[in-house]
C-alpha positions as CSV (number, residue, x, y, z in Angstrom):
1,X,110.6,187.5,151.4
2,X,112.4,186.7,147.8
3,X,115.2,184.8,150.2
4,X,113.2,182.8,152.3
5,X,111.2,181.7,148.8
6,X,114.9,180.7,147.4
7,X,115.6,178.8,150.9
8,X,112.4,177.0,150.9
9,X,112.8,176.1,147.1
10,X,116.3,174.5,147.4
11,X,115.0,172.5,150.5
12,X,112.4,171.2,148.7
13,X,114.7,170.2,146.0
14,X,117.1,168.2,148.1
15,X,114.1,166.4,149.6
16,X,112.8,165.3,145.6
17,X,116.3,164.1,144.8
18,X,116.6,161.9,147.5
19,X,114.1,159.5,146.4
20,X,115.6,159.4,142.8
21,X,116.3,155.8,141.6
22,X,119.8,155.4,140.3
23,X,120.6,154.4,136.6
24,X,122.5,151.3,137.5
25,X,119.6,150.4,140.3
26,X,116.5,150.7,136.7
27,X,119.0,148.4,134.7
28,X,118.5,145.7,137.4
29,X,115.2,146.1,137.8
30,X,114.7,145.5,134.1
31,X,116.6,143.1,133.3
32,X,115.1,141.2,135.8
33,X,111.9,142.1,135.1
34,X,113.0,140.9,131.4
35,X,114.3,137.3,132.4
36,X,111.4,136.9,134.9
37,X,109.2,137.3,131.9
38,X,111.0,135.3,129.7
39,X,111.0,132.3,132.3
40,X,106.9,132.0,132.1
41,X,107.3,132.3,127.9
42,X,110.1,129.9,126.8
43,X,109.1,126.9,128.1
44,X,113.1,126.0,128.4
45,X,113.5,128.5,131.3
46,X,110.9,125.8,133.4
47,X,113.9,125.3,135.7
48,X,114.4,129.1,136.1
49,X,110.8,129.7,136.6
50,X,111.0,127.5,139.9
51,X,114.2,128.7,141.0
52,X,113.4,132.7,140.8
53,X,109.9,131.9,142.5
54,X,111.9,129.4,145.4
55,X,114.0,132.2,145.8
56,X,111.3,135.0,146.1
57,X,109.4,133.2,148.5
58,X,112.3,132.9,150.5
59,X,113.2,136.0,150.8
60,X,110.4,138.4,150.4
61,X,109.7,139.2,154.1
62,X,113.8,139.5,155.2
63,X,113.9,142.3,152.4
64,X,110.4,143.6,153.5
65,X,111.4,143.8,157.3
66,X,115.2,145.4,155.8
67,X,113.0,148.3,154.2
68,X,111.2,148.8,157.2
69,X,113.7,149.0,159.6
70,X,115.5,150.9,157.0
71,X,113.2,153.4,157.2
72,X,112.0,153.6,160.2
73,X,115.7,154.3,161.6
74,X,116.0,156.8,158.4
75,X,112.9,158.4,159.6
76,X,113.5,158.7,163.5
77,X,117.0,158.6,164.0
78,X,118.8,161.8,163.2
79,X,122.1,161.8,161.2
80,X,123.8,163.9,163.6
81,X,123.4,161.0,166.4
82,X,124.6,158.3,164.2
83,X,127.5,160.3,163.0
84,X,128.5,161.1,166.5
85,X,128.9,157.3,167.0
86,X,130.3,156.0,163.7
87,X,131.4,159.1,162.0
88,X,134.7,159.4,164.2
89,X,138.3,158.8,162.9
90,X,139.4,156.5,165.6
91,X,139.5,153.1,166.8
92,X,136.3,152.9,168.7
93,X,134.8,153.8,165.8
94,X,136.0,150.9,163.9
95,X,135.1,148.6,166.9
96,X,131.5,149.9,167.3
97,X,131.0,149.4,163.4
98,X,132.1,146.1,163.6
99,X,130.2,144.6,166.8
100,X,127.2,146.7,164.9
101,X,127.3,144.8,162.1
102,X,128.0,141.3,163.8
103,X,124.7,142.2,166.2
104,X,123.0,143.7,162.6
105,X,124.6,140.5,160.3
106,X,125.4,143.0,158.2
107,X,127.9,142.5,155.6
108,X,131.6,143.8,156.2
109,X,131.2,146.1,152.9
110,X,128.0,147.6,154.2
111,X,129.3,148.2,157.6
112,X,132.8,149.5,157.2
113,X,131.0,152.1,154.2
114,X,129.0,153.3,157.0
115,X,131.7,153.4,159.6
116,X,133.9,155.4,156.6
């Protein structure tokens, strides 16, 4: 009983670490955050203002419908079956990745780190 406790515990830890924000991912966000601010306080930042808010109204829903996707495909697609197409060392791999990410207009970095 003690083991299956142990198993169960270290399971349940993976599955809490993989929602863990990265340092380098909370520095963004704040300093962001910290220059969004400032554009509403220093009225010398008017120009910023309008460009962050142009900018976030242009691309909210892309990044909303990227999550989604995102997730839906992390939720229902095992790793196993997208390792068995992209996971390969040979050519076709390669190939596959690249007319994925053409189809996906992903960008070359992205798609070769998941072909890798």
């Amino acid at each position: 009983m003690e083991n299956c406790h142990s198993c169960c515990q270290t399971n349940l830890e993976n599955e809490t670490q993989k929602f863990q924000i990265s340092k380098n991912t909370k520095i963004t966000i704040s300093l962001f955050v910290i220059i969004f601010s400032a554009s509403f306080i220093v009225p010398q930042f008017g120009a910023l203002k309008h460009n962050l808010l142009s900018y976030i109204k242009m691309v909210w829903w892309p990044m909303l419908l990227g999550f989604v996707i995102s997730g839906l495909i992390d939720f229902f697609i095992p790793e196993d079956f997208i390792f068995y197409f992209l996971g390969g060392r040979k050519k076709r791999t390669i190939l596959l990745a690249t007319f994925l990410g053409f189809l996906l207009s992903a960008c070359s970095h992205g798609i070769l780190a998941i072909s890798m």
